[in-house]
C-alpha positions as CSV (number, residue, x, y, z in Angstrom):
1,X,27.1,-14.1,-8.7
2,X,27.9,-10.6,-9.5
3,X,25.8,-10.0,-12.2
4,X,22.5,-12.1,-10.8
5,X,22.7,-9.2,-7.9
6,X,23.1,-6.6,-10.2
7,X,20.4,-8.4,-12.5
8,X,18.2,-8.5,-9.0
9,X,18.5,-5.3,-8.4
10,X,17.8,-4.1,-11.7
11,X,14.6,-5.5,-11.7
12,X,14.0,-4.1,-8.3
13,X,14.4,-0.8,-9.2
14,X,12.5,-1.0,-12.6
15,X,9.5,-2.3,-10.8
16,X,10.1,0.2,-7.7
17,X,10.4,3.3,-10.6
18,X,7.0,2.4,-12.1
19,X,5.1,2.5,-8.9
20,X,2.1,5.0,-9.5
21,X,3.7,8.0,-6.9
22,X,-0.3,9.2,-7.6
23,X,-1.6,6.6,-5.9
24,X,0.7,6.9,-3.1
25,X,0.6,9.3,-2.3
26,X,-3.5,9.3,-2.0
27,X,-2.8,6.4,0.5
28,X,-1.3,8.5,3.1
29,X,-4.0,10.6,3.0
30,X,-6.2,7.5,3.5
31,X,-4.5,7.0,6.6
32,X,-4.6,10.7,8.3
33,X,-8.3,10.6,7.5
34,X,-8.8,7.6,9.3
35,X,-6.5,9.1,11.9
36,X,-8.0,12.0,12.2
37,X,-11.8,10.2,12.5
38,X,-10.2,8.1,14.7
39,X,-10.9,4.6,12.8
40,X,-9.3,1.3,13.3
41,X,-7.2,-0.4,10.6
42,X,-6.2,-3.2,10.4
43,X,-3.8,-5.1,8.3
44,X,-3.3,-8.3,7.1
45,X,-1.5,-10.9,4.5
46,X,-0.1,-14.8,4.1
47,X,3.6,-15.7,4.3
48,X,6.4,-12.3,3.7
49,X,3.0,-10.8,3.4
50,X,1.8,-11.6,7.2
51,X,4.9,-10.6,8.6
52,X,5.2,-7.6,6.5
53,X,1.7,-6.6,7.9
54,X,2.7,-7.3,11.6
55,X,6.2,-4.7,10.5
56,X,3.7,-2.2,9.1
57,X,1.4,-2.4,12.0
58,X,4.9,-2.3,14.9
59,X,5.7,0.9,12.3
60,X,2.7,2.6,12.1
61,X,1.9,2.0,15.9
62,X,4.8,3.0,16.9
63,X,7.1,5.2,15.2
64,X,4.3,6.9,13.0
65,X,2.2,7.8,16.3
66,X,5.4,9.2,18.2
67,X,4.8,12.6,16.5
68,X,0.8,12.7,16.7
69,X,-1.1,14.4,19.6
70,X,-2.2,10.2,19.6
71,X,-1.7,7.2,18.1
72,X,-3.1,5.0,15.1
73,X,-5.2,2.5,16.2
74,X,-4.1,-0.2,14.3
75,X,-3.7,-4.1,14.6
76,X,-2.5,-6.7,12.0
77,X,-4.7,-9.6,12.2
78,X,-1.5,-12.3,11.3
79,X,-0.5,-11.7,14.7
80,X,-2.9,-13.8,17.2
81,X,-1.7,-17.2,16.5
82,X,-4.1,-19.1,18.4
83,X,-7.5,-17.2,17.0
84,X,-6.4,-18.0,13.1
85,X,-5.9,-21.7,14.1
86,X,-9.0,-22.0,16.5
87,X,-10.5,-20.3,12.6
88,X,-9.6,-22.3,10.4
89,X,-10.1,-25.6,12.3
90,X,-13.6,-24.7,13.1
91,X,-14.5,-22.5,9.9
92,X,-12.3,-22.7,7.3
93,X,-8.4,-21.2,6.4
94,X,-10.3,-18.7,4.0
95,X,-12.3,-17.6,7.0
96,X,-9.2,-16.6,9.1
97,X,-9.1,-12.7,8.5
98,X,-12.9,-12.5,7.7
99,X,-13.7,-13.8,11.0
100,X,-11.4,-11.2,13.0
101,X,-12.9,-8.4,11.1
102,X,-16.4,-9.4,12.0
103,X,-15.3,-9.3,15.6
104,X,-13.5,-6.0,15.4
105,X,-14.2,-3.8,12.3
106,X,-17.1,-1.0,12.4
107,X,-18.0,1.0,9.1
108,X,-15.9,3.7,8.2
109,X,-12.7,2.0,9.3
110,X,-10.0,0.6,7.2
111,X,-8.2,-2.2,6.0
112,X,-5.0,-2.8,3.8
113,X,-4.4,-6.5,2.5
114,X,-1.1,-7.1,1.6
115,X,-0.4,-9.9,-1.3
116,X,1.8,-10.7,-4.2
117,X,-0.8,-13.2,-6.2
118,X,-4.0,-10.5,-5.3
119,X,-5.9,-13.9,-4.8
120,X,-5.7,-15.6,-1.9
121,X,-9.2,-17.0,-0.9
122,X,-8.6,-15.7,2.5
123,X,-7.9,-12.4,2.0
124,X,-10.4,-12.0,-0.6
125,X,-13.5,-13.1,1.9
126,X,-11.9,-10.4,4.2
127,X,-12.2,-7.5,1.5
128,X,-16.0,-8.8,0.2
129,X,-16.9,-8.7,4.1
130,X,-15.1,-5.4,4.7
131,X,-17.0,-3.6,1.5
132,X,-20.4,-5.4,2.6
133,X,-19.7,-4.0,5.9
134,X,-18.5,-0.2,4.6
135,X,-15.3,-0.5,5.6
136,X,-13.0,1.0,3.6
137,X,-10.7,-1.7,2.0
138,X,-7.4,-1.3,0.3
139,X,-4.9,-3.7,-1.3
140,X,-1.5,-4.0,-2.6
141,X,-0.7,-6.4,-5.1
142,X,1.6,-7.9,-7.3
143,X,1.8,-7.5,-11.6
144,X,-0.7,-10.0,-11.7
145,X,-3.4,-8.1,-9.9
146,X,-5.7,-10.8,-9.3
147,X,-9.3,-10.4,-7.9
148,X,-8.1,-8.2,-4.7
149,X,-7.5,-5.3,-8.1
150,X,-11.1,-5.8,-8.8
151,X,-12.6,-5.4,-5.8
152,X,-10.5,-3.3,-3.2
153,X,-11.7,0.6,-3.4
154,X,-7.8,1.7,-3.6
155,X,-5.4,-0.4,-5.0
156,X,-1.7,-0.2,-5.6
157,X,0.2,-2.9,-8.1
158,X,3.6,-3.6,-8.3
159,X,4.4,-4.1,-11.7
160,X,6.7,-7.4,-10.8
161,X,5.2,-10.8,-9.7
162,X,8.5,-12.1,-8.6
163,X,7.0,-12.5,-5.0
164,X,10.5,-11.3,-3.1
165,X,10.8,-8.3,-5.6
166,X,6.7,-7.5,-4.7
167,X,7.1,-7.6,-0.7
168,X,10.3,-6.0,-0.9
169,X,8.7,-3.0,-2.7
170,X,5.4,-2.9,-0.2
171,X,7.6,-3.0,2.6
172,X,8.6,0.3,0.9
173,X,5.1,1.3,0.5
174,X,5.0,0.9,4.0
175,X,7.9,2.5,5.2
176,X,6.7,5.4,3.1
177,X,3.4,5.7,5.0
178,X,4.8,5.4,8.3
179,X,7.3,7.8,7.8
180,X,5.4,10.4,6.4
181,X,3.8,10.6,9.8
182,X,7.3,9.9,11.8
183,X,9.2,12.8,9.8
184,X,6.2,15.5,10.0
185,X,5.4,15.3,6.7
186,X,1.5,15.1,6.6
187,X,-0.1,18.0,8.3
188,X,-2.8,16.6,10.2
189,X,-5.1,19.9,10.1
């Protein structure tokens, strides 16, 4: 067992060293300008994606805002249980997040989709009704890219498609955002 953890954690680090620190670092400044023109974001995923997009959104809420004269305003749509089923019973399961973002979403705000196969139908209709809307739409994905990589205006691929090795490292991606903010590391001038 010894060497499959230290196997595992090889190829966690080899996928977390090739992240593009460019890219990065271009999506914290994504997130102060839509903090600083005041724009909602909203987040959103399927399986350790959804919950990683309701940790993101507590983070960013929360701890990210402490230090800010106010907070993001921010929502992950995985997180109203009855909406997404009263969705996809009366529209469809690929309609869940597309739905929410027609209720909510105004031009010039953002969204970040979180997914290891950068395919899922659902979350694919909620980026093509984001750009039609001109809202501004960004996606992190796994090795394999998928059609989120084609369409989303900022992207960021983890060079793995092992799906626990992918979530683990956007959680990081995450975590970096949030405590950019939380540790005073963005000025927000």
């Amino acid at each position: 067992m010894e060497a499959y953890v230290r196997d595992y954690l090889a190829a966690q680090k080899k996928a977390q060293d090739a992240l593009p620190m460019e890219q990065a670092a271009r999506l914290i400044l994504e997130f102060k300008n839509a903090w600083k023109a005041d724009k909602q974001i909203f987040v959103f995923g399927n399986g350790g994606s959804a919950a990683n997009a309701s940790h993101f959104v507590t983070d960013l809420g929360k701890s990210a805002s402490d230090k800010l004269p106010r907070p993001f305003r921010c929502m992950s749509l995985n997180d109203n249980v009855s909406w997404i089923t009263a969705l996809g019973n009366d529209y469809s399961y690929q309609d869940v997040f597309a739905r929410q973002l027609m209720n909510f979403a105004r031009p010039g705000d953002l969204v970040m989709t979180l997914s290891v196969s950068g395919s899922s139908p659902n979350l694919v209709a909620a980026v093509e009704w984001a750009k039609k809307n001109n809202v501004y739409t960004i996606a992190l994905v796994g090795g394999n890219r998928g059609k989120l990589a084609e369409i989303a205006d900022l992207v960021i691929a983890v060079e793995a498609t092992h799906y626990g090795r992918v979530e683990d490292i956007q959680m990081g991606i995450c975590h970096i955002i949030c405590y950019a903010f939380a540790e005073e590391k963005v000025d927000m001038k």
